[in-house]
N, CA, C and O atoms as a GROMACS GRO file, in nm:
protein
  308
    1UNK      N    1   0.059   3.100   4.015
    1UNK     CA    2   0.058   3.016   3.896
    1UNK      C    3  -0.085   2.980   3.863
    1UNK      O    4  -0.135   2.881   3.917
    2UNK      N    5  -0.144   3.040   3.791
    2UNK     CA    6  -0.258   3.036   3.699
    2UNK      C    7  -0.264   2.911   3.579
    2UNK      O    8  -0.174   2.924   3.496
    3UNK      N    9  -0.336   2.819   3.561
    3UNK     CA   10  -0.349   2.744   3.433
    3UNK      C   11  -0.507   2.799   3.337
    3UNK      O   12  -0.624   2.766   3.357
    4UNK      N   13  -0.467   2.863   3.264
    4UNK     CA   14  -0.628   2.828   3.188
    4UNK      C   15  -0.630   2.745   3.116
    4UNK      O   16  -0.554   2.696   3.031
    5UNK      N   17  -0.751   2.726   3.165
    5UNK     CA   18  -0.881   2.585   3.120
    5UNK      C   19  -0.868   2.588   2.934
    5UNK      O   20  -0.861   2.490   2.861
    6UNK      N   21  -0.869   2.683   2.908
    6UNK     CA   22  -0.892   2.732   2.753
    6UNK      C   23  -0.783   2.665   2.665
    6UNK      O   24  -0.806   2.606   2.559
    7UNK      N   25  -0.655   2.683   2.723
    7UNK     CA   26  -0.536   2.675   2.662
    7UNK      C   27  -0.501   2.500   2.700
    7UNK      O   28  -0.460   2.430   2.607
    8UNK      N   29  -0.519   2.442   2.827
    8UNK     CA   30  -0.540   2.316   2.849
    8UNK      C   31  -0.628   2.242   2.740
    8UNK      O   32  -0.579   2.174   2.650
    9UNK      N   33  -0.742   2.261   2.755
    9UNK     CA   34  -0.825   2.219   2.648
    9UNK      C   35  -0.806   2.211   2.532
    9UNK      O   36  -0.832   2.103   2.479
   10UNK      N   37  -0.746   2.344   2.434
   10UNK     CA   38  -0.670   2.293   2.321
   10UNK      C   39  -0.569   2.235   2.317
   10UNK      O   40  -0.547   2.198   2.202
   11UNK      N   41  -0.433   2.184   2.439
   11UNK     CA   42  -0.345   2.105   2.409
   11UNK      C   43  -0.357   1.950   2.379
   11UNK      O   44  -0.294   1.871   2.309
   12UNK      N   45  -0.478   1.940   2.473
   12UNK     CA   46  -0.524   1.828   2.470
   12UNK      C   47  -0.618   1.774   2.362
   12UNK      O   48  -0.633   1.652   2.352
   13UNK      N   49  -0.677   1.855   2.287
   13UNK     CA   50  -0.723   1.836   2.115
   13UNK      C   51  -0.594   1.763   2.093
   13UNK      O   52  -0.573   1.642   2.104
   14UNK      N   53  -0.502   1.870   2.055
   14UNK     CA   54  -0.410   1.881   1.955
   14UNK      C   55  -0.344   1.746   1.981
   14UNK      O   56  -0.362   1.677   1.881
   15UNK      N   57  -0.265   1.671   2.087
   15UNK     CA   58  -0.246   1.642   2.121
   15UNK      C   59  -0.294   1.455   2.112
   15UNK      O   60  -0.214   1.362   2.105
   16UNK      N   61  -0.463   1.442   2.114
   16UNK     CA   62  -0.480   1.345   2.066
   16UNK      C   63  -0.479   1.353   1.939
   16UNK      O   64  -0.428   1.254   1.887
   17UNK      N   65  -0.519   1.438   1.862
   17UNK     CA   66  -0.489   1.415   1.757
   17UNK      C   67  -0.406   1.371   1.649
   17UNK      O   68  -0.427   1.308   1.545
   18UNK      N   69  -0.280   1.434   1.718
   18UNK     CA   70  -0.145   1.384   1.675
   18UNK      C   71  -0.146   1.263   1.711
   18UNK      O   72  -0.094   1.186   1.630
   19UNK      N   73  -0.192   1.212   1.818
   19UNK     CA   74  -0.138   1.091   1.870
   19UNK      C   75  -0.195   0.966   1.767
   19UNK      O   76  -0.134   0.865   1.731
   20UNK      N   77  -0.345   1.014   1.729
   20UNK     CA   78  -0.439   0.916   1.633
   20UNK      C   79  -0.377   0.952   1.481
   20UNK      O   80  -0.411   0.866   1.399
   21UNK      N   81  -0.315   1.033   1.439
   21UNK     CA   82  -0.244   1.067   1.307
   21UNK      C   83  -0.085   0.959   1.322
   21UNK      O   84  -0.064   0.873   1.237
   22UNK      N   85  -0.005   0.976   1.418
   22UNK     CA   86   0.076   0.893   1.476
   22UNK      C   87   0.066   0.705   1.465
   22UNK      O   88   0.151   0.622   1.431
   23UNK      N   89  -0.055   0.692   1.504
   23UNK     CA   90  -0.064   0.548   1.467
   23UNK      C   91  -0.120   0.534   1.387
   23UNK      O   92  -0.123   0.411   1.374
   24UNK      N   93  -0.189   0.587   1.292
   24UNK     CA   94  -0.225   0.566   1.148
   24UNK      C   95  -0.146   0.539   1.068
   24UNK      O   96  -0.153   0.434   1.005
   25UNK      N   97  -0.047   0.630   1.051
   25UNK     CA   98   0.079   0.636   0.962
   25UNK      C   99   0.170   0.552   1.035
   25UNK      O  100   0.263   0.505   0.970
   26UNK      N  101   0.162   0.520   1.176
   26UNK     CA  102   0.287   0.355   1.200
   26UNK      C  103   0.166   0.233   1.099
   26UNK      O  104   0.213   0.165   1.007
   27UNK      N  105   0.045   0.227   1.129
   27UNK     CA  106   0.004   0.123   1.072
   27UNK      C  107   0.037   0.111   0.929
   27UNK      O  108   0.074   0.006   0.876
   28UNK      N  109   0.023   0.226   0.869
   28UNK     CA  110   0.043   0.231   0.744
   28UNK      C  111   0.185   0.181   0.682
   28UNK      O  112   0.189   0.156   0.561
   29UNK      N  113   0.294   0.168   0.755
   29UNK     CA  114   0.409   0.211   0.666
   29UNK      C  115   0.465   0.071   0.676
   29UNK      O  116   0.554   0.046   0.595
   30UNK      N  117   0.428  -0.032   0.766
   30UNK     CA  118   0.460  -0.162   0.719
   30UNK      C  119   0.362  -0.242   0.571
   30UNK      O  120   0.388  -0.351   0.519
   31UNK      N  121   0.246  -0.141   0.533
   31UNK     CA  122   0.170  -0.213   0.458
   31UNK      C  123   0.169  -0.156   0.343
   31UNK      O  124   0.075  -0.169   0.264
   32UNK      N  125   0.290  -0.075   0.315
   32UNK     CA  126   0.250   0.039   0.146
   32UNK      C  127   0.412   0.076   0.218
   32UNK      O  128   0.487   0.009   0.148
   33UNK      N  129   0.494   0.145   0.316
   33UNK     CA  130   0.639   0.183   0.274
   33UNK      C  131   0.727   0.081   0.301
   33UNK      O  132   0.840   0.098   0.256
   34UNK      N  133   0.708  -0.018   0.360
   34UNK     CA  134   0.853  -0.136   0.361
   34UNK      C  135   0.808  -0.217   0.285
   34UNK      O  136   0.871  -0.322   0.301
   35UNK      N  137   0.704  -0.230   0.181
   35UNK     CA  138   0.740  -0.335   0.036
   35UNK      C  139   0.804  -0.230  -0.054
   35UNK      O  140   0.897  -0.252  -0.131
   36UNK      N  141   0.722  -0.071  -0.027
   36UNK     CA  142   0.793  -0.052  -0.202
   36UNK      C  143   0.957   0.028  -0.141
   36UNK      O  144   1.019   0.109  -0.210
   37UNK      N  145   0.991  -0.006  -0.039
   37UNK     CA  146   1.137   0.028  -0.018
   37UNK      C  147   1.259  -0.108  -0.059
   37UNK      O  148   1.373  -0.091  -0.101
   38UNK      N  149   1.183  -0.249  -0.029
   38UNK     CA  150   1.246  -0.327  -0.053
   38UNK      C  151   1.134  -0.384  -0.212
   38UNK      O  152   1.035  -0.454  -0.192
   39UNK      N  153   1.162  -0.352  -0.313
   39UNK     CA  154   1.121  -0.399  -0.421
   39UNK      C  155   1.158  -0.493  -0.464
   39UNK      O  156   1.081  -0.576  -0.513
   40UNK      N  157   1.305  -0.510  -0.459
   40UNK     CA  158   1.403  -0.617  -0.534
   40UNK      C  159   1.344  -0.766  -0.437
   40UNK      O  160   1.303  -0.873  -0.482
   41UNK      N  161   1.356  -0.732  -0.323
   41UNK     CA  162   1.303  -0.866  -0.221
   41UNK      C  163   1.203  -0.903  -0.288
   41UNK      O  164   1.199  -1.000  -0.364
   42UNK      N  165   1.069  -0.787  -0.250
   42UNK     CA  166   0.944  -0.861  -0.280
   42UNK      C  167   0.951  -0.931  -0.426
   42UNK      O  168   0.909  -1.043  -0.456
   43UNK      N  169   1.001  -0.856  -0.491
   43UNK     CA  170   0.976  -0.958  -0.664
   43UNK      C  171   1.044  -1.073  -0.636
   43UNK      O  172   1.005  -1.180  -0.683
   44UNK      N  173   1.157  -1.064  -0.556
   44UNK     CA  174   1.207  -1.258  -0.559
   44UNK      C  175   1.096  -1.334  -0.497
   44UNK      O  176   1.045  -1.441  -0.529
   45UNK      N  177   1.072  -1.260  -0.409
   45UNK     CA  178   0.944  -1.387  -0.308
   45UNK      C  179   0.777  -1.418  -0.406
   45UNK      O  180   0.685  -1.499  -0.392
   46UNK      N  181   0.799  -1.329  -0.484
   46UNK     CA  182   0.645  -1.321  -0.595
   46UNK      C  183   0.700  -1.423  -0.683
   46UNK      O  184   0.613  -1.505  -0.710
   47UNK      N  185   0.831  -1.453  -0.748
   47UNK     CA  186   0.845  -1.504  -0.852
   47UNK      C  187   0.840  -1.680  -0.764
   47UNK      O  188   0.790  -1.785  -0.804
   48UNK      N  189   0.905  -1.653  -0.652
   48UNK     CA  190   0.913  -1.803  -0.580
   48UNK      C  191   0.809  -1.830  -0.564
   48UNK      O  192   0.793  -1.951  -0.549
   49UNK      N  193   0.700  -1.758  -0.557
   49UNK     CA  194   0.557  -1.799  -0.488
   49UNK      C  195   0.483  -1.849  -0.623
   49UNK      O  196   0.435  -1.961  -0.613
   50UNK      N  197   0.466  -1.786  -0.747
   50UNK     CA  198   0.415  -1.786  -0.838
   50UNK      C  199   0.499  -1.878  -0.956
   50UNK      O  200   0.476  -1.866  -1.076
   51UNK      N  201   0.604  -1.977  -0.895
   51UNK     CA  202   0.655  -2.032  -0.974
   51UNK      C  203   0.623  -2.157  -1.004
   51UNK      O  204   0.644  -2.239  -0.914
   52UNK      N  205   0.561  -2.210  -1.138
   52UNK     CA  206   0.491  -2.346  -1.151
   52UNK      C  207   0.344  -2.303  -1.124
   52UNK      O  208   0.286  -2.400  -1.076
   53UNK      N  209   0.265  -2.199  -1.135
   53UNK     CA  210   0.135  -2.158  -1.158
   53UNK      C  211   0.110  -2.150  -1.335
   53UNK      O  212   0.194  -2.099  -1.409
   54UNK      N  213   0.006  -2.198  -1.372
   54UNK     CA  214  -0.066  -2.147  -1.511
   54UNK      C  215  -0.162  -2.100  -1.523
   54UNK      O  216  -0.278  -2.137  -1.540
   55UNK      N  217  -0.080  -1.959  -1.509
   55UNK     CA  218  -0.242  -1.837  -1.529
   55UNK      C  219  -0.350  -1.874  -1.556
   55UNK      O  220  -0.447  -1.891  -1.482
   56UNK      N  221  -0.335  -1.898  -1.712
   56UNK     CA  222  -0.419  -1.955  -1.841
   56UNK      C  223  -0.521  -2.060  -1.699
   56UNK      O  224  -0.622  -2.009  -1.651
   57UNK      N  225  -0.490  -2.150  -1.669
   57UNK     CA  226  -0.602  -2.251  -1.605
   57UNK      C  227  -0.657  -2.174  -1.471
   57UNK      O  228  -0.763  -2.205  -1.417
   58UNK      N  229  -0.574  -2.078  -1.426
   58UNK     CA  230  -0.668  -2.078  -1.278
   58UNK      C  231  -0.774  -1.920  -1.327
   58UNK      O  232  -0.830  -1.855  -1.238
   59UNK      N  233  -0.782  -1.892  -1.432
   59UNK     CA  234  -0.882  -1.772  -1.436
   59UNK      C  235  -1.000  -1.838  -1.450
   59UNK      O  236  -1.026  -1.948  -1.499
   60UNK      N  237  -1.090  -1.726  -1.383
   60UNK     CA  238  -1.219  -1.794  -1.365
   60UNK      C  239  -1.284  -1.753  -1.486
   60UNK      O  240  -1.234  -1.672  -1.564
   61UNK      N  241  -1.420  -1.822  -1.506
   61UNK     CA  242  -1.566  -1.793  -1.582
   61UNK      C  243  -1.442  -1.821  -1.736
   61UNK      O  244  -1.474  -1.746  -1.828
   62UNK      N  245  -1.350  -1.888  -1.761
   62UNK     CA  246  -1.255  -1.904  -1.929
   62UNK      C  247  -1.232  -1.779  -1.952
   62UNK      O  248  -1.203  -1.772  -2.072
   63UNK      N  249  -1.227  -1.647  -1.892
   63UNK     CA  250  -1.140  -1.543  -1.899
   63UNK      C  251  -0.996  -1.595  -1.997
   63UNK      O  252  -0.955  -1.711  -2.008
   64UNK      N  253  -0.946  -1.487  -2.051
   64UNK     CA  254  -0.808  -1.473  -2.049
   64UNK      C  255  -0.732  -1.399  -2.005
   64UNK      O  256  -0.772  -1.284  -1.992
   65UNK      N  257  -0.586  -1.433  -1.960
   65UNK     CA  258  -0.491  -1.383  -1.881
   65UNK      C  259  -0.514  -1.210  -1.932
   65UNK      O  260  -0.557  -1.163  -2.037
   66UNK      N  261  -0.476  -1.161  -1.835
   66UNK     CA  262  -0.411  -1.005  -1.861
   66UNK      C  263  -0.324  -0.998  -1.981
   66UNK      O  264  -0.227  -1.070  -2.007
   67UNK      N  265  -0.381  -0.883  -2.061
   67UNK     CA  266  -0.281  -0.826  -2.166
   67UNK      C  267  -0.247  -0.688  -2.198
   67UNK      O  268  -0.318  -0.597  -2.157
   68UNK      N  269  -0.195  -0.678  -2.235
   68UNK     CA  270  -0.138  -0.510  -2.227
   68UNK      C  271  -0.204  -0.448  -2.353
   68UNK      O  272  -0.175  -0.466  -2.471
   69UNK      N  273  -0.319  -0.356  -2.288
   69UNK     CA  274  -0.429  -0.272  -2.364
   69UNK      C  275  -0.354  -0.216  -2.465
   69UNK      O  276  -0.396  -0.221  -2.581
   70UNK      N  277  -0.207  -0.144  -2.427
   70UNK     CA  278  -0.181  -0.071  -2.528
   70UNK      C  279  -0.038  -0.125  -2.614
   70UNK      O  280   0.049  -0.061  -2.672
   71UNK      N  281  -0.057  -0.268  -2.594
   71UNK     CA  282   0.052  -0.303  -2.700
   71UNK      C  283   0.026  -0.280  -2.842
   71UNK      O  284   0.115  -0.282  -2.926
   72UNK      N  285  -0.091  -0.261  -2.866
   72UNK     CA  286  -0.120  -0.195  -3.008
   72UNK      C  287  -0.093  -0.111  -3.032
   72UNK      O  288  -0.060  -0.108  -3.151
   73UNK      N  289  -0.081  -0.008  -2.976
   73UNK     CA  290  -0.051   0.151  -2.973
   73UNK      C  291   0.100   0.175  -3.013
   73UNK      O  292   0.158   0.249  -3.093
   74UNK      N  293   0.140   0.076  -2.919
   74UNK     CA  294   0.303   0.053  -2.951
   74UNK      C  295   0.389   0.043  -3.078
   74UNK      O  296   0.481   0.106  -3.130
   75UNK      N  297   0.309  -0.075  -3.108
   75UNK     CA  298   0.298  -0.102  -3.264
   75UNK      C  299   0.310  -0.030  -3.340
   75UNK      O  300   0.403  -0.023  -3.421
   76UNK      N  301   0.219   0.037  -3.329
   76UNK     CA  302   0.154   0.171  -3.452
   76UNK      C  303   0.274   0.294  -3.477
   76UNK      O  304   0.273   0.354  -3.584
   77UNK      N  305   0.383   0.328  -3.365
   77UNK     CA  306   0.416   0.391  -3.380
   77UNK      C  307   0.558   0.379  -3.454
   77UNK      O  308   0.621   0.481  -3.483
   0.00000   0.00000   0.00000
């Protein structure tokens, strides 16, 4: 029973590699795939969180709120 060194050596690449691809994508999937799997949740907990806020006062430098660039466009058609 022979082992080469050669063939050892690349399992063991491969091997961490997977392992560091492996916990990347566990870190990842509580922070980007279990919100947008539960959508309906997160918007209740955004609306509870954000309920009794006035945009209008907390933007900084007298900004105004976000508006939709292309509601004009809309219009037009």
């Amino acid at each position: 029973m022979s082992i080469r060194l050669s063939t050892w050596k690349v399992g063991k690449g491969r091997n961490l590699v997977l392992i560091v691809a492996g916990v990347i994508i566990g870190s990842i999937y509580p922070l980007y795939f279990f919100p947008k799997s539960r959508n309906a949740e997160y918007r209740r907990i955004q609306e509870r969180n954000r309920k009794g806020v006035d945009k209008e006062s907390i933007q900084p430098g007298g900004f105004k709120s976000w508006t939709d660039p292309f509601a004009s466009l809309k219009k037009d058609k």
